[in-house]
C-alpha positions as CSV (number, residue, x, y, z in Angstrom):
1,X,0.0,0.0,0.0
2,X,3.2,2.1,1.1
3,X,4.5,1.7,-2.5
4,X,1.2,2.5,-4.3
5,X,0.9,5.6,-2.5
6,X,4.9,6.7,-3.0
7,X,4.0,5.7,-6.9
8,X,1.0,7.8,-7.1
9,X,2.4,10.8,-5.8
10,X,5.9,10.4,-7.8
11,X,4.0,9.9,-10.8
12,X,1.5,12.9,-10.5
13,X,5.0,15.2,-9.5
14,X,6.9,14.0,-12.5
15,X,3.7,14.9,-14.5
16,X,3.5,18.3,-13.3
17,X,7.0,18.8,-13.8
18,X,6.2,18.5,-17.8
19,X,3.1,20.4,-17.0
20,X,4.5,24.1,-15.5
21,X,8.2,23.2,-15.5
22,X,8.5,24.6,-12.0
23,X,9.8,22.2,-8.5
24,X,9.4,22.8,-4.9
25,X,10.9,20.7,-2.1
26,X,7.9,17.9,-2.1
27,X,8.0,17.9,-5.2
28,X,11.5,17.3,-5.2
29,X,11.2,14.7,-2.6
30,X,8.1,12.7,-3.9
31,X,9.6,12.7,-7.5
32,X,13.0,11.2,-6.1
33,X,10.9,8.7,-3.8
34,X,8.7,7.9,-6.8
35,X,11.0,7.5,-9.5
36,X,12.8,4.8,-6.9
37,X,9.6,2.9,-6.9
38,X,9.0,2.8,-10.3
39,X,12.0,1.8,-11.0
40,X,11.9,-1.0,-8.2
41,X,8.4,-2.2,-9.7
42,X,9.1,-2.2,-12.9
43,X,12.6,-4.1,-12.6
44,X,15.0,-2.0,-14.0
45,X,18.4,-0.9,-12.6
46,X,17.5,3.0,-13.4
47,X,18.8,3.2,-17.0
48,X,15.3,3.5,-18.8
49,X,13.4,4.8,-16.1
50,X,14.7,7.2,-13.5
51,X,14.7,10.2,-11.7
52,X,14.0,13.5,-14.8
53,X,17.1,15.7,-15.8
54,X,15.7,18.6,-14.4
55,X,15.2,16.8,-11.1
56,X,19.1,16.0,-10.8
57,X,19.8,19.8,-12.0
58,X,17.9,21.2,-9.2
59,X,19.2,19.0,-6.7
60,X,23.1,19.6,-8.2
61,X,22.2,23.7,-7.9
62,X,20.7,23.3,-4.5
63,X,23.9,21.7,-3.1
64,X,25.9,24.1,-4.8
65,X,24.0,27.6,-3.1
66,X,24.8,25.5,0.4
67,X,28.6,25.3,-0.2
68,X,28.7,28.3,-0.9
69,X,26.3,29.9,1.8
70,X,28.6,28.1,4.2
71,X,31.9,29.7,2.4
72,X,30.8,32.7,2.5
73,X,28.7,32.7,6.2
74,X,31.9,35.2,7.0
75,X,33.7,38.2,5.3
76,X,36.7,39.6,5.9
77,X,35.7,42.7,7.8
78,X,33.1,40.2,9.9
79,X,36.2,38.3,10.8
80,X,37.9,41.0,11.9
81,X,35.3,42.4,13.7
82,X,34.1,39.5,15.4
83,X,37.5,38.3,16.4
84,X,40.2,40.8,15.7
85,X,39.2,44.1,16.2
86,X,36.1,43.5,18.3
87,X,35.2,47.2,19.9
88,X,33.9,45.4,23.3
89,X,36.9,42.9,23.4
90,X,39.2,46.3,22.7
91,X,37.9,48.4,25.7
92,X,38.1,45.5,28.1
93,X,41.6,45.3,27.1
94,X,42.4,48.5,27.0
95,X,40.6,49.2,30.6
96,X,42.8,46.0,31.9
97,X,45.9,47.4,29.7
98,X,46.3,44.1,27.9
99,X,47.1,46.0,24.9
100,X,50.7,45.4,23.2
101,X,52.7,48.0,23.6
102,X,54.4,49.7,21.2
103,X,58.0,50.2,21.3
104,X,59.5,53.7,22.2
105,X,60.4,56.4,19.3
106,X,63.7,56.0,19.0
107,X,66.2,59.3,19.3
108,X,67.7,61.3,16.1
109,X,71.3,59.9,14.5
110,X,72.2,61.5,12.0
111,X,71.4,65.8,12.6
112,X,70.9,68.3,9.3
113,X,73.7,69.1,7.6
114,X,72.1,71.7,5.6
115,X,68.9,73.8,4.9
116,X,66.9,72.7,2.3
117,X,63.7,74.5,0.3
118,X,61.1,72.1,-1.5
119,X,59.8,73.8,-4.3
120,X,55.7,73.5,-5.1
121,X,56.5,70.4,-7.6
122,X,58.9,68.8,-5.2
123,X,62.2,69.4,-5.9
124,X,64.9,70.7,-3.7
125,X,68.6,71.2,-4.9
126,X,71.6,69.1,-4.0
127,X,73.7,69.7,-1.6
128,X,77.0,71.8,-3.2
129,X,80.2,71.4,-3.4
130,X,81.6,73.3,-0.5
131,X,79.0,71.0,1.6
132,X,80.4,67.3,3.1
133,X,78.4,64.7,3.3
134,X,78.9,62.2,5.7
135,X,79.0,58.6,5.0
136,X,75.6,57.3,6.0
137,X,75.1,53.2,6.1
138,X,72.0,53.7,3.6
139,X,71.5,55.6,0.5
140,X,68.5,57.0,-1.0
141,X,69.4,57.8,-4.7
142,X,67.3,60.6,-6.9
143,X,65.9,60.4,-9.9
144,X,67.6,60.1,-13.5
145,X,67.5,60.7,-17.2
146,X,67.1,64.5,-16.8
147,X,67.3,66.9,-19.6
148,X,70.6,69.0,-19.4
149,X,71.8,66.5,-16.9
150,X,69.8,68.5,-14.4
151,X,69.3,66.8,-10.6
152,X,66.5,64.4,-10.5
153,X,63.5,64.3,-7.6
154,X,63.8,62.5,-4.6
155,X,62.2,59.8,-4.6
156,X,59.0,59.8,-2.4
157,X,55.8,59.5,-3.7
158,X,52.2,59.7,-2.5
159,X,49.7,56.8,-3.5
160,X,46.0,57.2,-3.0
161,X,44.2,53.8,-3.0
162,X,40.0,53.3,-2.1
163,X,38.8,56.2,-3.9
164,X,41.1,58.7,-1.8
165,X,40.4,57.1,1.5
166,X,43.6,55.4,2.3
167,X,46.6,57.7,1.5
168,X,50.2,56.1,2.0
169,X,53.8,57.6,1.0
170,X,56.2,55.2,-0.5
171,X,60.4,55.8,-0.7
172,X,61.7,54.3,-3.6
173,X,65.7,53.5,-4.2
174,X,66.4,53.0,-0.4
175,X,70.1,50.9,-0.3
176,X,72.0,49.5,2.1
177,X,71.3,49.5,6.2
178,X,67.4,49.3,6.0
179,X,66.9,49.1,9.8
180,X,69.2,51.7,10.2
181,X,67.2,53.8,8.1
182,X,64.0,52.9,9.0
183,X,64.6,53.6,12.9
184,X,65.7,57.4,12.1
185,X,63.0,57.4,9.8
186,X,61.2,56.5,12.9
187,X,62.5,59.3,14.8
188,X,62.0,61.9,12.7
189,X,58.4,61.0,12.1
190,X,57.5,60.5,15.1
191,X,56.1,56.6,14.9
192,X,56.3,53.9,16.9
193,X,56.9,50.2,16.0
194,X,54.4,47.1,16.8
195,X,55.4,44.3,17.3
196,X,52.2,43.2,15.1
197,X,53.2,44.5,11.6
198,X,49.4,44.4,10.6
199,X,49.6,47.5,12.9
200,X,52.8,49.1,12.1
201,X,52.8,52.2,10.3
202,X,56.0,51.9,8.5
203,X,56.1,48.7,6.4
204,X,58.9,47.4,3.9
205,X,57.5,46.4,0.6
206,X,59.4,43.7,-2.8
207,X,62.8,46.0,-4.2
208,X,63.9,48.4,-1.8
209,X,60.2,50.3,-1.0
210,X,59.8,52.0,2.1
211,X,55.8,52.5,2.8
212,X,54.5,54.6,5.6
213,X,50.8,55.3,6.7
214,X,49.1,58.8,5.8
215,X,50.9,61.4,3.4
216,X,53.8,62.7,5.1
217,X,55.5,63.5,1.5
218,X,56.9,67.2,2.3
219,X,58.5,65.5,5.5
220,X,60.0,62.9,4.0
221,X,61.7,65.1,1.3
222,X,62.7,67.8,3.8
223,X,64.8,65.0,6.2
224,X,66.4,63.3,2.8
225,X,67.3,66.8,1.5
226,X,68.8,67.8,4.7
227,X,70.8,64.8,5.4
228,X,72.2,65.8,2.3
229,X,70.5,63.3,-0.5
């Protein structure tokens, strides 16, 4: 009586699939259920009757909107919020000071050796002949391929990424002691280092690129041009 019943109702959903074209869950499920039966009256191993092609599509795009409903239950930013940067979890930790602390700025090496003017389009002059330069352990070299072998531009650039919402400044052509240049770079900015170098603001990029948080362009160029770059 059980399999009359299943039979009935499998054979009246695979009708109204050739009727309206259209499948809901029971239909789903009584279609599955009834095509099994058919197939286990009838005698056959399910290669002349068995469950429609547009049954097996539906099932094989219902799978698919579960994996990925369950990839993407969590963004990114829901991550980060949730876990990361949760504001509750932050102001318990910063009421208990279980915050990392950042290390001290550190103090001012290598002092100006001469005064230096940025023009509006960002060049300054070299230092002159009558003016010594000291031998620093890294080297920031200038631009090249001017016209009338004329001195090239310092190096430092601002980038603007996010439709103008995050603003960095990169230093191109740094050589030689990076630390060492980083930690008066440090000092003359004014920034601290993390330990975490998701929150460091200075961070050291493929070829020799210096990037540092915010635009601070017109300082970098004035320390370079006064140490004598």
């Amino acid at each position: 009586m059980a399999s009359r019943v299943a039979f009935n109702r499998g054979f009246a959903s695979i009708s109204a699939i050739g009727l309206n074209g259209r499948l809901g869950i029971n239909e789903i499920a009584n279609a599955t259920n009834g095509a099994a039966h058919i197939n286990a009256l009838c005698g056959l191993n399910g290669s002349s009757i068995g469950m429609p092609a547009q049954i097996q599509l539906h099932q094989s795009q219902h799978s698919q909107q579960q994996q990925q409903q369950q990839r993407w239950k969590h963004s990114k930013r829901q991550i980060n919020r949730l876990f990361r940067k949760n504001p509750a979890r932050l102001r318990v930790a910063r009421r208990m000071d279980l915050l990392p602390k950042p290390e001290p700025i550190p103090e001012r090496r290598y002092p100006a050796i001469m005064e230096a003017n940025i023009l509006t389009n960002g060049w300054s002059a070299p230092p002159g002949p009558d003016v010594e330069v000291p031998a620093y352990p890294f080297l920031v070299a200038r631009t090249k391929n001017k016209p009338n072998n004329a001195a090239g531009f310092l190096p430092v650039y601002s980038e603007f990424r996010k439709d103008g919402s995050r603003v960095t400044t990169r230093i191109r052509k740094v050589t030689g002691d990076t630390e060492d240049f980083l930690t008066e770079l440090r000092a003359v900015l004014q920034l601290n280092k993390f330990k975490n170098p998701r929150d460091d603001p200075i961070r050291v990029r493929v070829g020799g690129t210096v990037e540092i948080k915010g635009n601070r362009v017109r300082e970098v160029k004035q320390w370079l041009a006064e140490l004598g770059f």
